[in-house]
N, C-alpha and C positions, 0 to 999 in steps of 0.2 A: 365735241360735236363738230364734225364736218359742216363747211358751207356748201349750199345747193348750187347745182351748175345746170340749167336746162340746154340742151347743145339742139342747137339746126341743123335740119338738114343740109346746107350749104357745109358747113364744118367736117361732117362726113362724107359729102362729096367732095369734096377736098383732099381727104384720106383715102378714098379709098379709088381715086379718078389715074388714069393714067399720066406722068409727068408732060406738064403742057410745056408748051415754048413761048406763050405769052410770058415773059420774065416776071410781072405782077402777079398771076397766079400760080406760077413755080411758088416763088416765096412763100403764099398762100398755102399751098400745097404740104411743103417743105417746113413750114413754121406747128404747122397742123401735128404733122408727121411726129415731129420733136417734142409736142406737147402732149399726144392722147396719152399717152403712156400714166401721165400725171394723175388723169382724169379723174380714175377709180380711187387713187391710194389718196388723194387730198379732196376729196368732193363727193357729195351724194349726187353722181349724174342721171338726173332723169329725160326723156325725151317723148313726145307727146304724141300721141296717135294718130294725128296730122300726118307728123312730120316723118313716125314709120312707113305710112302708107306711103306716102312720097318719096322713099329711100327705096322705096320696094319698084319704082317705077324707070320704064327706061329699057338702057340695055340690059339684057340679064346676069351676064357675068357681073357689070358692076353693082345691080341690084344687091347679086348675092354678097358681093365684099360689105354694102355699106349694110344690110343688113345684119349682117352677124357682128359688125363692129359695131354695133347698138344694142345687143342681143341682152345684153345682162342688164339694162338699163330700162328700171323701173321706169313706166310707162303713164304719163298724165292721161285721162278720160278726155273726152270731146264732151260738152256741154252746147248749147245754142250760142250761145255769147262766141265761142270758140269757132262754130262752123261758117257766124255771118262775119268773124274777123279775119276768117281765113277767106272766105268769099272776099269780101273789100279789097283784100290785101293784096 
């Protein structure tokens, strides 16, 4: 049995962002880049209806990368608990 991996939106924006020149978020970028690959073949990755809707947001071209680079990735429900944590947050 594979271990669970819920990935953030931040993780996908990282993937799928245009290479920055902040040197910290290259790395970010660049470390991202090296690792989704992994994702799938060692991990049941799920990612949370939040945080598609949030992926879908923005410019559009990049929308559509992080979008489809989440696409096969079973999808957690929003709950109340979920909307006022995301609200706080």
């Amino acid at each position: 049995m594979k271990k669970r991996l819920y990935v953030k939106t931040t993780v996908v924006s990282y993937l799928a962002a245009k290479p920055s020149r902040d040197i910290i978020v290259a790395r970010h970028q660049g470390a991202t880049r090296d690792i989704w690959p992994a994702f799938a073949a060692k991990f049941d990755t799920y990612i949370s209806a939040l945080a598609f809707e949030e992926a879908g947001r923005g410019d559009r071209e990049q929308a559509r990368l992080r979008l489809a680079a989440i696409a096969s990735f079973p999808m957690l429900g929003i709950d109340d608990e979920a909307k006022n944590l995301a609200t706080d947050y």
